[in-house]
C-alpha positions, 0 to 999 in steps of 0.5 A, spaced: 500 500 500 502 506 498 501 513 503 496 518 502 496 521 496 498 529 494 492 533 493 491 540 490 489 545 496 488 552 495 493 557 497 491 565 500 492 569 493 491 575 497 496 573 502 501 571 496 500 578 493 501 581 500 507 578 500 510 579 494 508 586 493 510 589 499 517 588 499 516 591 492 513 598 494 518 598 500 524 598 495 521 603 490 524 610 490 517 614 488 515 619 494 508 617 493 510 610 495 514 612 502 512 608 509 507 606 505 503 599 508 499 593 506 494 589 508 488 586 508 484 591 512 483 598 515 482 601 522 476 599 525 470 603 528 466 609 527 470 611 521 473 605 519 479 609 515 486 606 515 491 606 521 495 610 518 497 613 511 498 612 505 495 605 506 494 599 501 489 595 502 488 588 498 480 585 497 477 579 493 472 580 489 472 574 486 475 567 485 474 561 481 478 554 481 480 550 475 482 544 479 487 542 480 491 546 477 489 554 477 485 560 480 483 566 478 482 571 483 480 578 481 483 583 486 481 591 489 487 595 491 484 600 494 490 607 496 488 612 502 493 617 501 493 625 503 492 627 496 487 623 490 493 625 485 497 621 490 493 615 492 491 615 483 499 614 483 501 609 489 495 604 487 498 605 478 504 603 481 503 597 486 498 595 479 504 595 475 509 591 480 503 587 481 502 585 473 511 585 472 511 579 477 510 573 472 513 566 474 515 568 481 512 564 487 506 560 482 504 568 480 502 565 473 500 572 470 496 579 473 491 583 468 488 589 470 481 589 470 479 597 472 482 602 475 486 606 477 480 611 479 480 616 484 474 618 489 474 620 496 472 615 501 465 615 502 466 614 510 473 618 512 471 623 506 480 621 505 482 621 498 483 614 495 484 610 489 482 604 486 483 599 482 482 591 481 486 585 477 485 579 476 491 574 478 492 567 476 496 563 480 499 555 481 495 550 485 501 547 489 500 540 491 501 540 498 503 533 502 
């Protein structure tokens, strides 16, 4: 009898996308992107804005699998800056790093779907920008 068999198990897209984007914006010398932060949440409460600022925010909007071996996922960045020019910039940028990634760590290739737009958010009144992407990745077989 032979062991258990490897099977495919999602991964957290959007972490793997945290993961690689945040490194990127850190090492980038653009003003806008300086002591920027990446996450998957904002400050809670009344308000609900962003503990500090500028402030990336990565959401799923959608996810499918094509079993065993591809998910797609549509990603919303979403940048509250101090300016809606400077939100627009720092979420073009982090879609740009995003989309140059091909191959790295089962990123199988990113395509912009909207955006960048800005608006100001509709709870802080805070400049924002966003945009959203659809990212392909690798379903690794875990053990």
């Amino acid at each position: 009898m032979t062991g258990p068999a490897t099977i495919p198990v999602p991964v957290d897209v959007v972490e793997l996308v945290l993961g690689l984007l945040r490194p990127l914006l850190a090492a980038r010398p653009e003003p806008v992107l300086s002591g920027i932060k990446a996450g998957t949440e904002t400050g809670h409460g009344p308000q609900g804005g962003p503990q500090s600022l500028p402030w990336l925010r990565l959401t799923e909007e959608g996810h499918t699998w094509r079993w065993p071996a591809v998910q797609r996922v549509v990603l919303r960045l979403t940048c509250w800056h101090r300016t809606d020019h400077d939100a627009k910039a720092a979420v073009g940028l982090a879609l740009a790093l995003l989309c140059s990634l091909r191959g790295t760590r089962g990123l199988l290739d990113a395509e912009p779907i909207v955006g960048p737009i800005a608006a100001p958010d509709p709870h802080t009144r805070k400049p924002l920008a966003m945009a959203t992407v659809a990212v392909r990745v690798r379903t690794p077989a875990r053990p």
